[in-house]
N, C-alpha and C positions, 0 to 999 in steps of 0.2 A: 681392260684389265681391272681386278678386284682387289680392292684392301680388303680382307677379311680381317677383320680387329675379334680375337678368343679371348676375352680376358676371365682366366678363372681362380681356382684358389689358391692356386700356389704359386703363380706368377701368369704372366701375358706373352699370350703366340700372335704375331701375325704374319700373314701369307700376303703374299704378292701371286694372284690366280690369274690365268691368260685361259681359258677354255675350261681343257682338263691337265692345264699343266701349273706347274707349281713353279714357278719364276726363284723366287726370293723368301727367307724367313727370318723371321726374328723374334727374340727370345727376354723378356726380362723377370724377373723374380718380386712375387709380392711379400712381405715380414709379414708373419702370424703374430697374433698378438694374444698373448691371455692372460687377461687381468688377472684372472681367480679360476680354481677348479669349473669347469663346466663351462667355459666362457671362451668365446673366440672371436675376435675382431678384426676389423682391416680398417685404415687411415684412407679412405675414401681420394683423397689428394693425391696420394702415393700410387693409386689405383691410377686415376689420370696420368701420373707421369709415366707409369710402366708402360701404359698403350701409346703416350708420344714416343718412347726411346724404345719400343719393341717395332711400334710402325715406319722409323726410322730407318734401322736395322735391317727392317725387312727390304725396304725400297732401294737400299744402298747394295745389301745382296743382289739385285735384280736387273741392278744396273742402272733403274732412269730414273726420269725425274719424276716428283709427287703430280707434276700436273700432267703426267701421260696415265693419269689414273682415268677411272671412270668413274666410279663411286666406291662404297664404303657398304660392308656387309658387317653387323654386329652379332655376337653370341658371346654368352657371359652364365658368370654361376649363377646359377637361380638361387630364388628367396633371401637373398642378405639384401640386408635391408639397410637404405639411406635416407637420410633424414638433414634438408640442409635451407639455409634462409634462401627465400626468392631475392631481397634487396642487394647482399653480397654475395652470394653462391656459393659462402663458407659451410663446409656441415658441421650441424649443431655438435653431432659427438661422431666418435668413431663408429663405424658400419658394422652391423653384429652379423659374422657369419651365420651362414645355413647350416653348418655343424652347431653351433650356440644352445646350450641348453636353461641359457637361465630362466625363462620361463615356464616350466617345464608345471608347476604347481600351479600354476594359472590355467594352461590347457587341459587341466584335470577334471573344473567347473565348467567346462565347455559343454555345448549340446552336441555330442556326436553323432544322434540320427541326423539331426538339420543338415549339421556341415556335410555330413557325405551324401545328404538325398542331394545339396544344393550345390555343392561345389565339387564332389568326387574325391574330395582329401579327409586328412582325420584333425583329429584337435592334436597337434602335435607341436612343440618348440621349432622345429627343422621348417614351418612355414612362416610367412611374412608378418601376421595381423595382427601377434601375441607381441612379434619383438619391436612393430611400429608403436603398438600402443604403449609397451614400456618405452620406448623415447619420447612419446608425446605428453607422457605423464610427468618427465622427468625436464619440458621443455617447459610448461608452461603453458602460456597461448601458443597455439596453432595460425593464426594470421596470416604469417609472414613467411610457414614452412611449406616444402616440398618435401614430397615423399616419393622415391622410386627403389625398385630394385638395378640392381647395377647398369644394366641396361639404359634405363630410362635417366640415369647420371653423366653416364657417358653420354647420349645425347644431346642432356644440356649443356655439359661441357664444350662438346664439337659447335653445337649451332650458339653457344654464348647466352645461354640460358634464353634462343628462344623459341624451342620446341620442349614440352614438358610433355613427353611422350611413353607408354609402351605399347607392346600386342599380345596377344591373346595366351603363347606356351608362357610368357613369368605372369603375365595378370591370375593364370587359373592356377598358380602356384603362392598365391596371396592368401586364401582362407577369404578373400573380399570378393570376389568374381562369382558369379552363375553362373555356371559350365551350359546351362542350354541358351544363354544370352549372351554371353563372354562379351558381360558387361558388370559396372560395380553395382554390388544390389545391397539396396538401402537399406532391407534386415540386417543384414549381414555389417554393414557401416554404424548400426547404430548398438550392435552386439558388443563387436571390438570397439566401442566408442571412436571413430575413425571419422573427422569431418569430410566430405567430400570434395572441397577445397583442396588438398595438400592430394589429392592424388591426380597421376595425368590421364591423358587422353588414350584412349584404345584404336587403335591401330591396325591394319590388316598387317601380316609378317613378311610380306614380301609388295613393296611397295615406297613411295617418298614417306620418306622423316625428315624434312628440310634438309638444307645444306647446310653441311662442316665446315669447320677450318682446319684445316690439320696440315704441319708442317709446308705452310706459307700457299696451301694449295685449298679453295674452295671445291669443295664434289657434296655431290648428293648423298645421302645415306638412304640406300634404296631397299635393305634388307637385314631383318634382327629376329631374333629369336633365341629363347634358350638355352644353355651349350645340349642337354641330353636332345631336346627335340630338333636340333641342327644336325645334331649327328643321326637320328633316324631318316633325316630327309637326305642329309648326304649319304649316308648307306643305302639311298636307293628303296628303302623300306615302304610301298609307295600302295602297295598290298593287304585287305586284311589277314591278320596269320601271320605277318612278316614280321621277323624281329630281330635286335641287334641289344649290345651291351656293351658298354663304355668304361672304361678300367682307368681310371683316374684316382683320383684322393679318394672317393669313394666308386660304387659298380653300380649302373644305373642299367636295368632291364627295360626297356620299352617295349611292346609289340603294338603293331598296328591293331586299331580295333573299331576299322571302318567310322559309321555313323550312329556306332551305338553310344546311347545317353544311360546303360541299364547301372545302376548302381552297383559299383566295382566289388568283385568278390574280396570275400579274407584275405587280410594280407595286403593286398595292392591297393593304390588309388587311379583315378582316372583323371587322365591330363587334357587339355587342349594341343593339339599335332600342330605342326608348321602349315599341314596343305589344309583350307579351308573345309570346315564342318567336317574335319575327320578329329577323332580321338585317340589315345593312347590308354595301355594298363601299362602302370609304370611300377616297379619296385625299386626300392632306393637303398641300397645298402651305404652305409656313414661311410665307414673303415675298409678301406684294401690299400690301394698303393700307401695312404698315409701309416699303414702300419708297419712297412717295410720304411718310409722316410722315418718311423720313429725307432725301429732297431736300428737304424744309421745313425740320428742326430740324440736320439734320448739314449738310447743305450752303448753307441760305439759297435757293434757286431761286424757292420759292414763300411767298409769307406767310402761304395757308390751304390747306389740300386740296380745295377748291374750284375753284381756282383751275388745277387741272391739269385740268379740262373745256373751259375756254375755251381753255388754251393749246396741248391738242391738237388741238382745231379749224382752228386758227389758221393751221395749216398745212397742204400737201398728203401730207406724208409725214415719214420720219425721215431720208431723205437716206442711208438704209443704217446706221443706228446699229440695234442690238441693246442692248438689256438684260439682263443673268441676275443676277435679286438674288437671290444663294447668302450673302447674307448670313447667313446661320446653318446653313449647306450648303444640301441638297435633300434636297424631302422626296421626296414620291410623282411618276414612277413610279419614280426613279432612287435615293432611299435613302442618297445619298453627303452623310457626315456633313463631307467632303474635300474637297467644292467650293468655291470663292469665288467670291465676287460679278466679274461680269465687264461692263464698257460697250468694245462692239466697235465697229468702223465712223465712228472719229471724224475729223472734217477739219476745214480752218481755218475751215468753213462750219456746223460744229456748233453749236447755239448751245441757250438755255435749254428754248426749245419743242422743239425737238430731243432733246434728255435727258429732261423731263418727258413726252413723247409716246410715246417708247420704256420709259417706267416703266408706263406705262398699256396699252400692248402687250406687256409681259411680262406682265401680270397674266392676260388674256387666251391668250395661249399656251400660260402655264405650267396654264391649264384644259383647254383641248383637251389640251396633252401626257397628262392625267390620266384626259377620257372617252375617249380612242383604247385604254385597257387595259381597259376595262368589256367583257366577252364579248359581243357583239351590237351593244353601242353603244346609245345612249339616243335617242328620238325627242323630243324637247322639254326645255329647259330650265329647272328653277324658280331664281330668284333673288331673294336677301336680300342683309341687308348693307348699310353705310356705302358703301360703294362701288356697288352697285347704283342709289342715287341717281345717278351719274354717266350723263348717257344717251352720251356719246361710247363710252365703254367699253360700253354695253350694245349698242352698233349693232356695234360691232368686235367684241366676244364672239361675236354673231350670225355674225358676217360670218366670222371664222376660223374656227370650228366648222361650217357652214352648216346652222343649225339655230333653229327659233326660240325665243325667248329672252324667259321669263315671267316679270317682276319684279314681287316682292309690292306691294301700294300702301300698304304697310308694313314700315318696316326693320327694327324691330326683332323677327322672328319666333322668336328664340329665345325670349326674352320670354313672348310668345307660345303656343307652344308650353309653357313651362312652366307659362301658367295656364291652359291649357288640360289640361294634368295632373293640374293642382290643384284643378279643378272636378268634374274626372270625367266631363266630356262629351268627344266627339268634335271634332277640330278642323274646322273648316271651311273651305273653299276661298275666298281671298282673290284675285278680278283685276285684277290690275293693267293695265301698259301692255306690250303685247307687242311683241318687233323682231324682225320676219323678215330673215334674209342678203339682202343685197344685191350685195358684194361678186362681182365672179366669180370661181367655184372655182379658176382657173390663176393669179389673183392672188394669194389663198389660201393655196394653197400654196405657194408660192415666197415670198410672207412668213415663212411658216413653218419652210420649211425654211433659211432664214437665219438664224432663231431656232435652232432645233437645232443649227446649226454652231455658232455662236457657245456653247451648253450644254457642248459638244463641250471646247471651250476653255476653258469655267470647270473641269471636269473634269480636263482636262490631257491630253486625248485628242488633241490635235491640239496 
């Protein structure tokens, strides 16, 4: 049996996994924090305790005890970045999320040929190097620090700080890594002024990362990765051409893209995959499910996120409203750390299902905007994700893309995917409920392209 430890941004899953069955689950909630416009953080500590009282939870659901475990599979948000003393294991300051924009004028002076011939990413806030080097500017000496992404916290946590470890899908999401070395490269270290010191060891993803402790029970931690890249291996995406997308706080496009190293077209970047010397195009969109948590907790509209399935049904349409939640800019294909958030097309006839319906159709758009940059375009869609339970949004997904659209009969695939790392077998293909377009393509588009104008607008292009 597999602990699979999820720990992402808006709270910790963990699974109790027997084969391909799901034993046990459990759930705990991380606080957002924001200091200031553009800023997003997490208490690093708090991080640790959600994955003790989620892993708890989960093995209590399951029935046994922690030492009929076998080991420990990790997946986590990438690029939020920790920064914490080797002597106490205290972190220096709070963990700056991977939505985080405050660097945003720094990655401005960046060299964007270098970084994307070198690492497949762009000079962008939303990676590791800009928001390590602002903690490290702000620590002082470097000596005594460690630096990991969540992953590689969690770690030192479990083994008691003594593995300072990650692998290869959050290293190549650092802006520090050489995607054809998926190793730290010393240009690149001395770019982001980054000592090589404070950063850990690289690791294969599926493999020992020492022994944990966790809840009174030593096991090994045999496999880690990414949460997007855990979920294309658990979706089975094993293929080049094969692709899935992930409906979380934000919608994360991956497709397989075999053993190519060519420098990732407009729009995308290229990732390091969970299976060895394979890669990914990956498009990252910030805002989906968190714009629907914020018409619930910032605006009051809805009392659960549930509740925006019914209410977009409810209606025949948006009456012409647009959404662009740039609430923390734009990510992929657009890159504009510049945008804000935009609600177009309002009248005195706008009303809740209205706004909620148009939250649910940016989610949806803002994916197609991201397969339309994939070279050839993808024949089928995999889907995961909180949001993929939604079937309103799974028919509309279908229906804007005209593609059919495969959702796991399991949400939590990253999960997933990282005990399936952790076992050392192969994932296996989960089918779900499938929605073919229905939609016609000239209605389609012309949604669509209301949606881009209105993008147009968040921008300041129009």
């Amino acid at each position: 049996m597999i602990l699979a430890i999820d720990q992402g941004t808006t709270g910790t899953t963990c699974l109790v996994v027997e084969g391909e069955a799901v034993l046990g689950r459990g759930y705990r909630p991380v606080e957002q924090i924001y200091p200031q416009p553009g800023w997003v953080e997490h208490d690093p500590l708090q991080l640790w305790s959600t994955v003790e009282g989620a892993a708890a939870d989960a093995v209590a659901a399951a029935g046994i005890s922690p030492r009929d475990l076998d080991a420990i599979g990790i997946t986590n948000q990438r690029e939020t970045t920790v920064l914490w003393d080797r002597d106490t294991g205290r972190p220096v300051a709070h963990a700056i999320v991977w939505q985080d924009r405050r660097t945003a004028d720094a990655c401005a002076a960046l060299p964007s040929d270098l970084l994307r011939e070198r690492t497949g990413l762009l000079p962008d806030p939303y990676f590791s190097a800009t928001k390590l080097a602002w903690l490290l500017e702000r620590a002082g000496s470097a000596d005594r620090l460690a630096f990991g992404t969540v992953d590689t916290w969690l770690i030192w946590q479990l083994t008691g700080g003594e593995v300072h470890a990650t692998e290869p899908t959050n290293a190549s999401r650092t802006l520090l890594c050489a995607l054809d070395t998926l190793d730290w490269d010393p240009e690149l270290l001395e770019l982001f002024g980054v000592p090589a010191g404070v950063l850990p060891e690289i690791l294969p993803s599926s493999g020992p990362f020492g022994h944990g402790s966790l809840l009174g029970a030593t096991l090994p931690v045999m496999g880690v990765a990414g949460d997007q890249q855990a979920a294309l291996y658990g979706q089975a995406c094993l293929e080049r051409g094969q692709a899935k997308v992930t409906y979380g706080t934000g919608s994360f496009l991956l497709v397989n893209d075999g053993t190519s190293r060519e420098r990732p077209p407009h729009g995308l970047v290229r990732t390091a995959a969970a299976q060895p010397g394979v890669t990914a195009l990956e498009g990252s969109v910030f805002v989906s499910g968190a714009a629907v948590q914020w018409l619930r907790d910032g605006l009051g509209l809805i009392g659960a996120a549930a509740e925006s399935e019914h209410l977009a049904a409810s209606i025949d349409d948006t009456g012409g409203v647009y959404f662009v939640p740039a609430l923390v800019g734009l990510g992929s294909p657009h890159w504009d750390p510049a945008a804000r958030g935009l609600i177009a097309g309002l009248t005195r006839g706008t009303g809740r299902a209205e706004l909620v319906r148009a939250a649910l159709e940016a989610i949806a758009y803002q994916v197609r905007n991201v397969v339309e940059a994939v070279p050839g375009g993808i024949s089928a869609l995999r889907a995961d994700g909180g949001a993929a339970a939604n079937r309103w949004l799974m028919q509309f997904q279908a229906d804007v893309l005209g593609l059919p659209v495969e959702v796991a009969p399991e949400r939590e695939m990253t999960a997933l995917g990282a005990a399936a790392l952790a076992s050392g077998r192969p994932p296996v293909l989960r089918p779900g409920a499938v929605y073919e377009p229905r939609m016609p393509r000239e209605q389609a588009d012309a949604l669509y392209r209301g949606w881009q104008a209105a993008v147009q607008r968040a921008r300041g292009e129009l």
